[in-house]
C-alpha positions as CSV (number, residue, x, y, z in Angstrom):
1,X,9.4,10.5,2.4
2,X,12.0,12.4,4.2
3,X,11.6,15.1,1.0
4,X,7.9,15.7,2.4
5,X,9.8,17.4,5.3
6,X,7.0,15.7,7.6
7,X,8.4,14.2,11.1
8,X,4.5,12.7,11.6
9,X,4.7,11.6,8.1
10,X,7.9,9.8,8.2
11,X,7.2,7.9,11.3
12,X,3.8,6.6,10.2
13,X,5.9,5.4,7.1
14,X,8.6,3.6,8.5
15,X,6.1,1.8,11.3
16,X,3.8,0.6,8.6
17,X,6.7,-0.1,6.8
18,X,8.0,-2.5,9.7
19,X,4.6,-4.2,10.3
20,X,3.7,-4.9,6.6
21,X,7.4,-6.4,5.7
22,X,6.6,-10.2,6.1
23,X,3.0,-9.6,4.7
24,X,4.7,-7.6,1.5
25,X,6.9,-10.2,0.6
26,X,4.4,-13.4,1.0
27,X,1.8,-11.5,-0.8
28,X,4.0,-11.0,-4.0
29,X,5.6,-14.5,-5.0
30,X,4.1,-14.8,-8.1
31,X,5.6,-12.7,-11.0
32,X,2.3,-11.7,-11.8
33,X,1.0,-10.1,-8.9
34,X,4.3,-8.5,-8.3
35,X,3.5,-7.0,-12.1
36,X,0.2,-6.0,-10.6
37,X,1.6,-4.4,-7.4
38,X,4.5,-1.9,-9.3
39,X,1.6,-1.1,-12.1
40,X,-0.5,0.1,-9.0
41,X,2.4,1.8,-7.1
42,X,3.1,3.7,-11.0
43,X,-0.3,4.5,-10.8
44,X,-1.0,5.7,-7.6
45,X,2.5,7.6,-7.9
46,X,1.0,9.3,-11.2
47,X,-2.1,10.3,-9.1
48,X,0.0,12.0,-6.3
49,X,2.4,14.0,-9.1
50,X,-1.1,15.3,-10.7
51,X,-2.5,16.4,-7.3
52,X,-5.5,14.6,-7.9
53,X,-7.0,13.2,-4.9
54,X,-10.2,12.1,-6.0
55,X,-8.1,9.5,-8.5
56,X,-5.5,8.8,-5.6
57,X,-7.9,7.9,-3.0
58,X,-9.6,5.7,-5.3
59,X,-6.3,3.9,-6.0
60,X,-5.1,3.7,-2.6
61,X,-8.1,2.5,-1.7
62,X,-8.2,-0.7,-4.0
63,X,-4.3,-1.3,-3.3
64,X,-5.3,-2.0,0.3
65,X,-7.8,-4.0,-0.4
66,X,-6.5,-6.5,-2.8
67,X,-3.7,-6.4,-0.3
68,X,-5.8,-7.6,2.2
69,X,-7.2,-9.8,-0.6
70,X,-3.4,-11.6,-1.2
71,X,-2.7,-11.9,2.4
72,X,-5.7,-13.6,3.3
73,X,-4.9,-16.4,0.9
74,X,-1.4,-16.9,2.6
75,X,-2.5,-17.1,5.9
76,X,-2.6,-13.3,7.1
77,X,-5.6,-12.2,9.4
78,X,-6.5,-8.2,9.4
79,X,-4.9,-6.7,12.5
80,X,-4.6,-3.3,11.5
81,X,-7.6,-1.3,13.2
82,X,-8.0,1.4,10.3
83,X,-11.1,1.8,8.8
84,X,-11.4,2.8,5.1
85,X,-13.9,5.5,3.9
């Protein structure tokens, strides 16, 4: 993050970093969807080195949800007031 040389950037990062800690952790116990969860990151990754936003908006897109997906099942309820397009 800091290599983006983005003040706005790096703040957003670290306080949805700090907010999602708890959630991150809960939402990846088993090995599988821990598995699931790098393979995305790899992916989304990929789609960032390519410049391709169509692809990375599409992948960001689905990690948040089945996110959302995991944390429901352990309890979590949607505080976050972003809306996705």
């Amino acid at each position: 993050m800091q290599a983006a040389n983005n003040g706005i950037l790096l703040e957003t990062h670290q306080a949805l970093c700090n907010r999602f800690v708890r959630y991150r952790f809960a939402g990846n116990r088993s090995e599988e969807r821990w598995h699931k969860a790098v393979l995305e990151h790899q992916h989304i990754l990929m789609a960032l080195e390519d410049r391709d936003a169509a692809r990375l908006r599409y992948l960001m897109q689905a990690h948040v949800l089945n996110g959302w997906r995991i944390a429901r099942v352990h309890g979590f309820r949607r505080s976050c007031r972003f809306q996705i397009y």
